[in-house]
C-alpha positions in Angstrom: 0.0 0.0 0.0 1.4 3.3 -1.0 -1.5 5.7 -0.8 -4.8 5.6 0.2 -8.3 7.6 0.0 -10.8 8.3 2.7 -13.9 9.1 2.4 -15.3 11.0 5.9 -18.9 12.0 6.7 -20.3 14.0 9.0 -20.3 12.0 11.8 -16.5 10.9 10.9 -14.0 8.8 8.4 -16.9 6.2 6.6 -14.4 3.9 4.6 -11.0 3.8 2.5 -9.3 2.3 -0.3 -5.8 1.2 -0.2 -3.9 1.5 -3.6 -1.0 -0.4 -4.6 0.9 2.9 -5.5 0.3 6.9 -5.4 -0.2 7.2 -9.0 -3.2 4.7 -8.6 -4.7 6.4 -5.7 -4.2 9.9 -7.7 -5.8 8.5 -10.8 -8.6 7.9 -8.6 -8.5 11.0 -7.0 -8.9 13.6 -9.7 -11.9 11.3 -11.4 -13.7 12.0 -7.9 -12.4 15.9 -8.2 -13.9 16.0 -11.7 -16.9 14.2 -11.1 -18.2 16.2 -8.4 -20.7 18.9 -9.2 -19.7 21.4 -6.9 -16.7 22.1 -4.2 -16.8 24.1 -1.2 -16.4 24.9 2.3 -19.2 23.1 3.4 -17.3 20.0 5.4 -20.2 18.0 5.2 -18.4 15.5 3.3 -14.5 15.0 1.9 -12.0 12.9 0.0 -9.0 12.5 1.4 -5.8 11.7 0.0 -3.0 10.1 1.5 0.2 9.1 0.6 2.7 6.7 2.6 5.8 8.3 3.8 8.7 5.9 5.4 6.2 4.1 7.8 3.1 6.7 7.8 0.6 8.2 5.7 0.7 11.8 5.1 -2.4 13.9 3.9 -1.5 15.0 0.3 -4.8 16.2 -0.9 -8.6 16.5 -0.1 -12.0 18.3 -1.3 -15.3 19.0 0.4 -18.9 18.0 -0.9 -21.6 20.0 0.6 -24.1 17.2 -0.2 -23.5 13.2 -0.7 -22.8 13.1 -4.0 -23.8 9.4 -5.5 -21.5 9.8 -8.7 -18.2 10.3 -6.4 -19.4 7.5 -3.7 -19.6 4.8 -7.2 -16.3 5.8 -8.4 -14.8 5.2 -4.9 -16.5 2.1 -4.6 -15.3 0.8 -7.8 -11.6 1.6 -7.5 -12.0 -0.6 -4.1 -13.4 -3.4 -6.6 -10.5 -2.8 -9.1 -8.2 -3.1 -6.4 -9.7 -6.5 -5.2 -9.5 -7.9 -8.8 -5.7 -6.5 -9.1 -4.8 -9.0 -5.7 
């Protein structure tokens, strides 16, 4: 696992996807950035990126969703599928 993305709620961190390497969990990334419809303060909802760092994971990236946006949750669900498959 070199990176990974987590996707938090409201209440707190919901789930994450571990990616073989940053470029994977980038890839990933921007698809969510470009997907989603609209990006703002509101901190109702984020994707975070992470990247692994010697022996920790260091916040790279993120962006906020002021709503749940189904589009975004999919694509996140489907790179953990992809993943799966790659093992």
């Amino acid at each position: 696992m070199e990176s990974r993305l987590i996707f938090n709620t409201p209440d707190g961190p919901m789930c994450y996807v571990d990616y073989d390497t940053v470029q994977q969990g980038k890839c990933i990334f921007e698809q969510l950035r470009q997907t989603a419809m609209y990006q703002g303060n509101n901190r109702s909802y984020q994707f975070s990126l992470f990247e692994k760092v010697k022996n920790r994971l260091v916040k790279k990236e993120w962006f906020y969703l002021p709503t749940f946006h189904v589009p975004c949750l999919s694509i996140f669900l489907d790179s953990a599928n992809l993943e799966q498959a790659m093992v």
